[in-house]
PARO-204109 format. One record per residue (C-alpha): x negated, y negated, z negated; residue number from 1; chain; residue in three letters. Coordinates in steps of 0.02 Angstrom, whole numbers, always signed. Layout:
N
- X / Y / Z / NUM / A / ala
...
//
This chain:
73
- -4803 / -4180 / -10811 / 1 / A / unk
- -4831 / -4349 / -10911 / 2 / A / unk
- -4966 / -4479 / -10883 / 3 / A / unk
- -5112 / -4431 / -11019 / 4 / A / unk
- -5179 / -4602 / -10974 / 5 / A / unk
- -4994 / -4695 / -11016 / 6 / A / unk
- -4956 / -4601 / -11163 / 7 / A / unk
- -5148 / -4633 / -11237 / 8 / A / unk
- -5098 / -4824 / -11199 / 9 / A / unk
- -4935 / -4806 / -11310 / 10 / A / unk
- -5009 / -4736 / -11459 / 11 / A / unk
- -5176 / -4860 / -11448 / 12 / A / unk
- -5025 / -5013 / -11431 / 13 / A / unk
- -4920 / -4920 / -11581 / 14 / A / unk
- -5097 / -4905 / -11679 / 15 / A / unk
- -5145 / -5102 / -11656 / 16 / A / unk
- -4980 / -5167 / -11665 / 17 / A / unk
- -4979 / -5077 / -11879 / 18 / A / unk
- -5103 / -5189 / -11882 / 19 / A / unk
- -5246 / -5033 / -11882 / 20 / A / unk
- -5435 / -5078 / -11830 / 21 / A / unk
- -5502 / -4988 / -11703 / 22 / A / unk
- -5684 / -4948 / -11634 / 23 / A / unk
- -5716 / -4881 / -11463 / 24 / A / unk
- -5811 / -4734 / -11516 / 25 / A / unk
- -5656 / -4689 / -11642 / 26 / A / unk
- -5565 / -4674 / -11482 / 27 / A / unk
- -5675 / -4593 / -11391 / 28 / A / unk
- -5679 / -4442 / -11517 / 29 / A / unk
- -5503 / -4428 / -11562 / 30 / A / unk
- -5428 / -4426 / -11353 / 31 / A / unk
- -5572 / -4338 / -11295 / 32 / A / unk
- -5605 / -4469 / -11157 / 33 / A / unk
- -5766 / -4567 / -11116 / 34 / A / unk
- -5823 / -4744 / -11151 / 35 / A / unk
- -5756 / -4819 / -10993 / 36 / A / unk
- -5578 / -4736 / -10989 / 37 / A / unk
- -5545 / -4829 / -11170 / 38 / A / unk
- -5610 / -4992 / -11091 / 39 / A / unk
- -5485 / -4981 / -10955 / 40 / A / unk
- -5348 / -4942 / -11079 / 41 / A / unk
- -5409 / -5086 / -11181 / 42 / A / unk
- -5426 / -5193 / -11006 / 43 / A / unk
- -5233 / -5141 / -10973 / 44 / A / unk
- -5148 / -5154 / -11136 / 45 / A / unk
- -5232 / -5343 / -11127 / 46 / A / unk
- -5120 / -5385 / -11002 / 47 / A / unk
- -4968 / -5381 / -11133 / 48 / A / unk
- -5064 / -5388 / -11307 / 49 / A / unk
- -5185 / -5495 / -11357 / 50 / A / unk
- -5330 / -5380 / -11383 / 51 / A / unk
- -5472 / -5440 / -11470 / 52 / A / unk
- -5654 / -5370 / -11512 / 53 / A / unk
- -5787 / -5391 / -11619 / 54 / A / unk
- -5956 / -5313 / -11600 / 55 / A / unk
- -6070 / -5269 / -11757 / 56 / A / unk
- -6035 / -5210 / -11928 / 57 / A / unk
- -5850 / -5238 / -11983 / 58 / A / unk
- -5790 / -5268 / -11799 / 59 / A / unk
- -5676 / -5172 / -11694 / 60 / A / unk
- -5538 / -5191 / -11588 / 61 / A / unk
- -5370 / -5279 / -11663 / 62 / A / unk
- -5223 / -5367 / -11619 / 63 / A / unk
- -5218 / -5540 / -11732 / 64 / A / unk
- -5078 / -5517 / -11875 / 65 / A / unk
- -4966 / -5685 / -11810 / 66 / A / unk
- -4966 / -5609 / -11626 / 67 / A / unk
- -4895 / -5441 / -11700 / 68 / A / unk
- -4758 / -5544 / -11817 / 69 / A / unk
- -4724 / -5647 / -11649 / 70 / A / unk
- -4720 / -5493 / -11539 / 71 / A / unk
- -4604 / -5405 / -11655 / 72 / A / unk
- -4487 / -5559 / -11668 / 73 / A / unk
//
């Protein structure tokens, strides 16, 4: 049986690296998980991508557009 955990880690990577915003609590509702188990697949997928956040209106969770060109290259 596959890793729910590994494959929710692929498509968050696949949806940041099209250059998508994300927000936690978009996450949250569309996996079915809780707060914490999207910060530790944020915390993991930081180890490859650089993940960035930013709190208040208009934030979210990205990957900056030269790190996807670069990681693409």
């Amino acid at each position: 049986m596959p890793d729910n955990a590994y494959q929710r880690r692929r498509e968050i990577e696949r949806m940041l690296l099209s250059g998508k915003k994300l927000t936690i609590p978009y996450l949250m509702r569309i996996y079915g998980v809780s707060r914490n188990a999207i910060r530790k697949d944020l915390d993991t997928l930081s180890i490859c991508l650089p993940v960035m956040s930013r709190q208040g209106y208009g934030g979210g969770i990205h990957v900056p557009l030269l790190s996807v060109h670069f990681l693409h290259a």
